[in-house]
N, C-alpha and C positions, 0 to 999 in steps of 0.2 A: 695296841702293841703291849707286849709284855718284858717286864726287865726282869731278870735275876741278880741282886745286889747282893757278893759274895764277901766279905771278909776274914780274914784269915789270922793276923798278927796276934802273938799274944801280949802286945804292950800296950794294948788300948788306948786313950788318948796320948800315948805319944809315939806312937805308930804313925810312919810316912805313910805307907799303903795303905794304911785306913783315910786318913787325911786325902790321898788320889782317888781313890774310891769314890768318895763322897761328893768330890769336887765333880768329876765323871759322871754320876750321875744328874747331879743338880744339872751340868751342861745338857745331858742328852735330854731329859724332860723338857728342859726351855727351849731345846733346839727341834724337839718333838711332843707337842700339845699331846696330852691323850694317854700317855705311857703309864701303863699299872707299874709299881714298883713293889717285888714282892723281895724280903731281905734274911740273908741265912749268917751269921757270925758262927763259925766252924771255932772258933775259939772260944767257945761259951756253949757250941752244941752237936761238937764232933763227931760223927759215928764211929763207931769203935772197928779198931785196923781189923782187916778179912781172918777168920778163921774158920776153923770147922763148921761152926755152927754158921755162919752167915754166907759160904759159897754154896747154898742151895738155888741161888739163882744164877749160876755159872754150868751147877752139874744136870739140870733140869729136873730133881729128883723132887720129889714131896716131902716138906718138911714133916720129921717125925717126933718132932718136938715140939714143946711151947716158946724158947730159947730158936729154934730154928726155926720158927713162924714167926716170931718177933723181928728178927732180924731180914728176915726174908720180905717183910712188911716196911722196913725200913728202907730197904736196898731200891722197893718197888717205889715207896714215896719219892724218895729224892732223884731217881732216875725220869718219872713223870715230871717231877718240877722243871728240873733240865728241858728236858724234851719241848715242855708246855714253850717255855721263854721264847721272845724274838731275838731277844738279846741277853748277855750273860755278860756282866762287871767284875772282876774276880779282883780282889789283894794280895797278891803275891810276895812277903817279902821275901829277901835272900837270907837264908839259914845255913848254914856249913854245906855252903855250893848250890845248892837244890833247894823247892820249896818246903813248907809246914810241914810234918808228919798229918795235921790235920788235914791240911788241902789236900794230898796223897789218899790220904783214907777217903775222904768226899772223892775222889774220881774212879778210887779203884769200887767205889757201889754204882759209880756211871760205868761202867766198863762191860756192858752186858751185852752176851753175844742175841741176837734179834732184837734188841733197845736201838743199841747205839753202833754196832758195830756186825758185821756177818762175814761168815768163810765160804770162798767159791774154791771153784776149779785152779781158779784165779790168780787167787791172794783173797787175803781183810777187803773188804767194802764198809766204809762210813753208812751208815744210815742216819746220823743228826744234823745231817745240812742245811743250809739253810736258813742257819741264823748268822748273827755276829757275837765275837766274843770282843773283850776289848779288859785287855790285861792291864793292871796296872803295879809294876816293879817297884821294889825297892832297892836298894845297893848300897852299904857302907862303902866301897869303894868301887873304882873304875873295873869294869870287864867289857864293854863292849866294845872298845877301839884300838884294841890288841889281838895277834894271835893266840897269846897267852891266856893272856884276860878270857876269850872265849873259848876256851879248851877247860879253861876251869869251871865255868858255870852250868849247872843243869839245873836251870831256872827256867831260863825265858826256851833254850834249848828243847826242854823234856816239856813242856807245854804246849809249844810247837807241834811236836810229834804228837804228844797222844789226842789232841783237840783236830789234827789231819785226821788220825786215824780215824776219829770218830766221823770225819766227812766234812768235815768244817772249814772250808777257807780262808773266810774273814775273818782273820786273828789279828785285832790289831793292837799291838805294844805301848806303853804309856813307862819310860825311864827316868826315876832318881838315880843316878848314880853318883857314890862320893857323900853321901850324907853322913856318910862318918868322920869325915876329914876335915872338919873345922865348920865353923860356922860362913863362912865367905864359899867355902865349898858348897854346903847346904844349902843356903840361899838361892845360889845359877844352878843346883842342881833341881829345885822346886821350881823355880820361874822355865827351867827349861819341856819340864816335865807337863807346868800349868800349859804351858803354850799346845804341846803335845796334844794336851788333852781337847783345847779348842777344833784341832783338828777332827781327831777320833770320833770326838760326838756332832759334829757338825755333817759329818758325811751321814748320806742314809744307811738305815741297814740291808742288809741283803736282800729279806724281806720285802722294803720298798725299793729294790731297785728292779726286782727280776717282772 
């Protein structure tokens, strides 16, 4: 079985969603003998946001460039990586609503129409299903137990959708919330989170379920 360990935060060791992450995986390995763990830090080795030169694998055209082969080389590896995993561990923290510019950048090179996703007659079709994803959030404060609160966040919301979109069902959530709100906060919002996580990785993946 294959894992993809994502992180994303730019505050390194003292980043909650690095700290879940890490706990997330050490579970899933123990709870699954055998697991390769392969690991990407988007905060240290981000692809650069879509432009001219790197939607050559959106327009189907042939790079005409060294800059547009480059990029087009890059968009292919990381989309393969994806692909390859049974399972995918991502760090999510909450940034002004929504996730990293990095972690955006890393999805918008998964986003490839015959990779991960196709147009019918239809509608979108997922083509990356099949595995499990299993998010793990951060929150300086509460959004998920309000109508408020979730009208605000396009975190765990816009991850939802584009991991469906891609054909993905098993997305399973792992929340700190409140970790900015005091220390006594912080603490039930980790212990709630660690508990979370025994869940998440306890269950098999897709994979071994179908």
């Amino acid at each position: 079985m294959q894992l993809l360990h994502i992180d994303s935060a730019i505050t390194g060791d003292q980043s909650v969603s690095r700290q879940l992450t890490a706990s997330t995986v050490a579970a899933w390995v123990a709870s699954h003998p055998g697991t390769q763990v392969q690991y990407l830090d988007l905060a240290k080795d981000a692809p650069s946001h879509l432009s001219a030169e790197s939607l050559g694998f959106r327009t189907g055209q042939a790079a005409a460039t060294e800059v547009e082969r480059r990029e087009n080389a890059l968009s292919e590896a990381l989309v393969s990586q994806f692909l390859a995993a049974d399972v995918v561990v991502i760090g999510a923290p909450f940034y002004n609503f929504t996730i990293p510019t990095q972690l955006k950048a890393w999805i918008d090179r998964l986003a490839q129409v015959g990779r991960t996703f196709k147009y019918t007659e239809k509608g979108p079709v997922g083509l990356a299903g099949g595995k499990t994803v299993i998010v793990a959030l951060s929150r300086g404060g509460v959004y998920s137990t309000s109508e408020g609160g979730r009208a605000m966040e396009h975190q765990e919301s816009y991850l939802q959708t584009i991991f469906g979109f891609f054909g993905i069902t098993d997305v399973r959530f792992v929340r700190a919330e409140g970790v900015g709100m005091g220390p006594d906060a912080k603490a039930k919002a980790l212990a709630t989170a660690e508990s979370e996580i025994r869940v998440a990785a306890n269950q098999p993946a897709v994979a071994q379920a179908a």
